[in-house]
Each structure stands twice: as structure tokens, then as C-alpha cells.
ROGUDO-886790 format. One record per atom (N, C-alpha, C): x, y, z. Coordinates in steps of 0.1 Angstrom, whole numbers, padded with zeros to 4 digits, always signed. Layout:
<sites>
XYZ;...
</sites>
This chain:
<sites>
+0009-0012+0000;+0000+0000+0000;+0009+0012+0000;+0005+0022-0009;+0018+0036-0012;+0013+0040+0006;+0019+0053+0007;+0018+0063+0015;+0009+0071+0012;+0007+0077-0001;-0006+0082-0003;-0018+0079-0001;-0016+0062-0005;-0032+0054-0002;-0037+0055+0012;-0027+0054+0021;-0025+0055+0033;-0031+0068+0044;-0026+0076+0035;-0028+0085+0039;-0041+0092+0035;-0049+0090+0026;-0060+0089+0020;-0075+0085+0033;-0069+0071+0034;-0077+0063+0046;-0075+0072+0056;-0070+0076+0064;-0063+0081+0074;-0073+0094+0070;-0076+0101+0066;-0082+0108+0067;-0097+0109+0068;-0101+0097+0058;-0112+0093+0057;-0119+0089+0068;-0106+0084+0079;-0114+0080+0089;-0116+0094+0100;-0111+0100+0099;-0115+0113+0107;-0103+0112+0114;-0091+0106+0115;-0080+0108+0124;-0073+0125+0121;-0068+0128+0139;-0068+0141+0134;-0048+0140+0129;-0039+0148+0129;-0029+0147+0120;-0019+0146+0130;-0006+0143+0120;+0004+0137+0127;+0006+0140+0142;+0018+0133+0147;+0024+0135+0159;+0035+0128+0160;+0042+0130+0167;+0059+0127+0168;+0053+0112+0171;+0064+0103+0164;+0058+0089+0159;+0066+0083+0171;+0067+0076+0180;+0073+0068+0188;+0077+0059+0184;+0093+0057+0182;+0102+0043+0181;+0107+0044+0162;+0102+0058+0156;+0107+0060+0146;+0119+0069+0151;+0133+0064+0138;+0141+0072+0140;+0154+0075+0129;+0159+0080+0132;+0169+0082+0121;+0174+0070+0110;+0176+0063+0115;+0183+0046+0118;+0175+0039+0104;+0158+0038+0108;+0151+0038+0097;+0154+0038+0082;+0158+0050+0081;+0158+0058+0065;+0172+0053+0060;+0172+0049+0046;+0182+0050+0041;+0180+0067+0033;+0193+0073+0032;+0192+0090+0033;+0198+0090+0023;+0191+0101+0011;+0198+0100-0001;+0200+0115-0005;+0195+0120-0012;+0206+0134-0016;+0194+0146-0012;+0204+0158-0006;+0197+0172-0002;+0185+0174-0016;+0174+0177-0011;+0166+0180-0020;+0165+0197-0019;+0169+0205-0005;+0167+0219-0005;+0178+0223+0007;+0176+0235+0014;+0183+0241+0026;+0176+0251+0025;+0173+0255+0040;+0167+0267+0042;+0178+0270+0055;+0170+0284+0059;+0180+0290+0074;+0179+0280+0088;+0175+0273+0088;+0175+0263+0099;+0174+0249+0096;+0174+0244+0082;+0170+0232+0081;+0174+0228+0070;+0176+0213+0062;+0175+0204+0054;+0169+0198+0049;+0161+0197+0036;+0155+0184+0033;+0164+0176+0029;+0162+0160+0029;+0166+0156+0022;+0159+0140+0017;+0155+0136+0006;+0151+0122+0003;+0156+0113+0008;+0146+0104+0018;+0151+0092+0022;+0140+0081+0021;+0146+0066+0024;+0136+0060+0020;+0133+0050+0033;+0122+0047+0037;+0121+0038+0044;+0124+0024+0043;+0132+0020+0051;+0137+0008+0049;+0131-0004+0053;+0120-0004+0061;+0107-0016+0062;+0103-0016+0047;+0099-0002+0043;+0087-0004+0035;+0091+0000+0021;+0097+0006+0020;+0101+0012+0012;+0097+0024+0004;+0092+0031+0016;+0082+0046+0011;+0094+0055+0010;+0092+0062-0001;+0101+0073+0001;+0094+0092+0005;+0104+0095+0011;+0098+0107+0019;+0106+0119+0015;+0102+0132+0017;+0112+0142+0015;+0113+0145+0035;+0124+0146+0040;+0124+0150+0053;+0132+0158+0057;+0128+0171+0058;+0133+0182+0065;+0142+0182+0081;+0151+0182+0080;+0161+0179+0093;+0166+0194+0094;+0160+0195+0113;+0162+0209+0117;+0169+0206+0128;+0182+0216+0128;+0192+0209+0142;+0185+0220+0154;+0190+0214+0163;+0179+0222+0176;+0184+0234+0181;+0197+0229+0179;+0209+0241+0186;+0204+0250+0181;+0208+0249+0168;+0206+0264+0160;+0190+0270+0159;+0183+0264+0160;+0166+0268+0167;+0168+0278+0180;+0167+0271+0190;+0170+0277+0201;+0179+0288+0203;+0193+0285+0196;+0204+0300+0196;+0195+0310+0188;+0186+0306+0176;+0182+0320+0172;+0169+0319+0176;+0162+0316+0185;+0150+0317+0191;+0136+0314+0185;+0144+0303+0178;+0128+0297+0167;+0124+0286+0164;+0122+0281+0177;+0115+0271+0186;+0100+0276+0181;+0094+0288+0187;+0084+0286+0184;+0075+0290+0172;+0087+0292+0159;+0079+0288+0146;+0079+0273+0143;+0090+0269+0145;+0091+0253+0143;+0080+0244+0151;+0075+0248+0161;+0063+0244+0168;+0049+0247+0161;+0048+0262+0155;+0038+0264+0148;+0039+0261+0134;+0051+0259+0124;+0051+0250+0113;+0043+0238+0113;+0048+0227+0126;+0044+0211+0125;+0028+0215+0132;+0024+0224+0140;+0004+0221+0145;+0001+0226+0131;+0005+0238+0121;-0001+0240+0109;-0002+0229+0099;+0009+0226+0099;+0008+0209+0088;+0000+0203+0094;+0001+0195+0105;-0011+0186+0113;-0022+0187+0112;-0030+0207+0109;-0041+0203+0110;-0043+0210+0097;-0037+0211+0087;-0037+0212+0073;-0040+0198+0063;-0051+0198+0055;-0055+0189+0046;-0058+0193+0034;-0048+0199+0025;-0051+0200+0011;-0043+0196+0003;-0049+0194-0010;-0045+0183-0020;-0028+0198-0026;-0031+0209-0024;-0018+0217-0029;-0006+0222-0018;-0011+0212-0002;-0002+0215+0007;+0005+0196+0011;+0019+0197+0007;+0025+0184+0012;+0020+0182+0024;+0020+0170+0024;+0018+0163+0039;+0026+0159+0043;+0026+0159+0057;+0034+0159+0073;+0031+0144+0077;+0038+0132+0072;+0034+0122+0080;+0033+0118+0090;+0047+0128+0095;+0053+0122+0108;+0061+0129+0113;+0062+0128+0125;+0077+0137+0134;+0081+0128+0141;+0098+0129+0143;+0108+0128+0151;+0119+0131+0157;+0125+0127+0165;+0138+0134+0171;+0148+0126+0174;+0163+0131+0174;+0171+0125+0182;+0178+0135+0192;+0188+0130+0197;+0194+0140+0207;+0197+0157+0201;+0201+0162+0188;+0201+0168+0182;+0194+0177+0171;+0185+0165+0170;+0176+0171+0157;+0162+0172+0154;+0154+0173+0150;+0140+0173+0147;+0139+0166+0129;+0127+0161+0128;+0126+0155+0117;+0110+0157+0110;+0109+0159+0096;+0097+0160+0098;+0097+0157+0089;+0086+0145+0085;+0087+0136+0077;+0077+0137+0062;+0074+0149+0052;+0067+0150+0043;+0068+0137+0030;+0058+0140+0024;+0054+0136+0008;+0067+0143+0001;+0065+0133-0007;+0076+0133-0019;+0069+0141-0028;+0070+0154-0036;+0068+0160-0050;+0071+0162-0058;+0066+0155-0071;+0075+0153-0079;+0070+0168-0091;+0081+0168-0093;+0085+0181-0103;+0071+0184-0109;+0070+0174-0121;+0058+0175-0130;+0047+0178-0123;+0045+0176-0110;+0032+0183-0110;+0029+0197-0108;+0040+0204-0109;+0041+0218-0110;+0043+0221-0122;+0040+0216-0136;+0045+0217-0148;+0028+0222-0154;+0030+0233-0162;+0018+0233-0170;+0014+0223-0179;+0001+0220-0179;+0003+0215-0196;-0003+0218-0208;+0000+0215-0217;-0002+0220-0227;-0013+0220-0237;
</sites>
């Protein structure tokens, strides 16, 4: 079953939206190449290694949150995804952490669907 499908049902059933996933963790993912960089964070494609879903996942180190005091957009980024459901906003599968980092675990977008057509 994709992640989409998944996530499809998951809504269908009225579940309300993610939350830091317990016993997911870095370890998981095989990690494959930076998809972006922003001022506090990284995406990067990885793939789940049970299943083989692939994710785009944003890795924000904490330190540098905290040193520049933005803890609490990073807090209000993941409740906005969570309670965000539109077919033109990626979805937030999942969150996690390690001693270090935060993780947030989006849909994969692929190019073409930003492409006009003709």
C-alpha cells in the first residue's frame, strides 16, 4: 500500500494529524541526496527501509533553533501541517527526534506536478 493510499484512509477515517511517531528514528531511513536548505534546516530524500516509502524529510538541528529563538515557529510550522488537509499543501506524515535534531517527515513532490500542460 503507497503512503498516499494510506494517507487517503487516514483521513477518511477522521484521524486528526500527525504527531511525533514513537520508536521512529533516524536509523530507519536510508538518506539520499539534499533536495533543498533553508536557514535552519534540510530536506533531504530518504527511504524507508521496512517499506520502502520514500519521503522528503526536513532535518532541523535544535541548537541552531534555540540559539536563534525559533523554537516557536518550528512548533507552529508542525500544529499547521497537522491540522492542514489540502490536496496543494504536502503532507506531514510524521515527526521525530534525536538528541540533536527534529525531523519532519513530508510527501515526496514530484517536479511534473508543477509543470503546465499543454
Amino acid at each position: 500500500e503507497t503512503a498516499q493510499k494510506k494517507e487517503e484512509r487516514r483521513r477518511s477515517s477522521g484521524s486528526e494529524g500527525s504527531s511525533s511517531s514513537a520508536g521512529v528514528k533516524p536509523g530507519d531511513f536510508d538518506w539520499g541526496e539534499i533536495l533543498g536548505e533553508g536557514s535552519y534546516s534540510r530536506v533531504r530524500k530518504a527511504t524507508r527501509r521496512t517499506t520502502g516509502e520514500v519521503f522528503a524529510i526536513k532535518v532541523v538541528e535544535k541548537a541552531l533553533v534555540l540559539r536563534e529563538k525559533k523554537h516557536k515557529y518550528v512548533k507552529m510550522e508542525k500544529d499547521t501541517l497537522n491540522r492542514c488537509a489540502h490536496p496543494m499543501v504536502v503532507h506531514l506524515f510524521c515527526t521525530f527526534q534525536d538528541a540533536h535534531r527534529l525531523f519532519f517527515c513530508h510527501g515526496v513532490v514530484r517536479a511534473r506536478a508543477f509543470r503546465a500542460s499543454p
